[in-house]
N, C-alpha and C positions, 0 to 999 in steps of 0.2 A: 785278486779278481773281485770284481764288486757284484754286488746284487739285483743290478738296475735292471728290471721288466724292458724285453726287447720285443719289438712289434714290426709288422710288414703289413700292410694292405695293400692290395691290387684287385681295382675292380675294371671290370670290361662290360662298360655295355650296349648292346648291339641292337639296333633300331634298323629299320628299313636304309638302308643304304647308306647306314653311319656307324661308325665302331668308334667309340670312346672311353679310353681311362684316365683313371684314377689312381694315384699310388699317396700313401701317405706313410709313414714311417716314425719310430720311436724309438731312438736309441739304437740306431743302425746303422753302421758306416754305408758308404756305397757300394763296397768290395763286397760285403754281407749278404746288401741288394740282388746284385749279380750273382751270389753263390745262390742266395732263397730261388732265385728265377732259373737256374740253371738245373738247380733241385725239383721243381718244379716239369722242368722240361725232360727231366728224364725220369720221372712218374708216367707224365702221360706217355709219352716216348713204350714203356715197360706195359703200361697196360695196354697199350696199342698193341704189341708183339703177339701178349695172352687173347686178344682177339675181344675183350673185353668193349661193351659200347657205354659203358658211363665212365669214360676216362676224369670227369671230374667229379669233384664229392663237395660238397657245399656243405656247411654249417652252418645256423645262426645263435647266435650267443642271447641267452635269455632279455628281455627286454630290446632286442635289437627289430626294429619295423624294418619293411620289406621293401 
C-alpha cells in the first residue's frame, strides 16, 4: 500500500441562473470519485432526516482566498 496523498475537489458555483462545477482530483481513481460523491450524498441525505439546516460544512485551508 503506498503513501500517495489523495485528493477530491468539487466545487459548485451558483450565480443567477447558472450552476457550475468544478472537480479536480489527485491521486483518485473514478470508482473512488463515485464513492467520495456517494459519501457525500448521504451526509447530507442524514442531516436532512435530523432536521438540521446547514446540511453543508465548508472549510478553508490556510492561505486558501475566497
Amino acid at each position: 500500500m503506498s503513501d500517495e496523498q489523495k485528493a477530491f475537489l468539487l466545487r459548485v458555483d451558483v450565480t443567477s441562473n447558472n450552476i457550475q462545477t468544478t472537480m479536480k482530483t489527485q491521486n483518485v481513481t473514478p470508482q473512488e470519485a463515485i464513492g467520495f460523491l456517494e459519501m457525500a450524498k448521504a451526509q447530507i441525505l442524514d442531516n436532512l432526516k435530523q432536521g438540521r439546516k446547514d446540511i453543508f460544512q465548508a472549510f478553508k485551508k490556510e492561505g486558501e482566498g475566497q
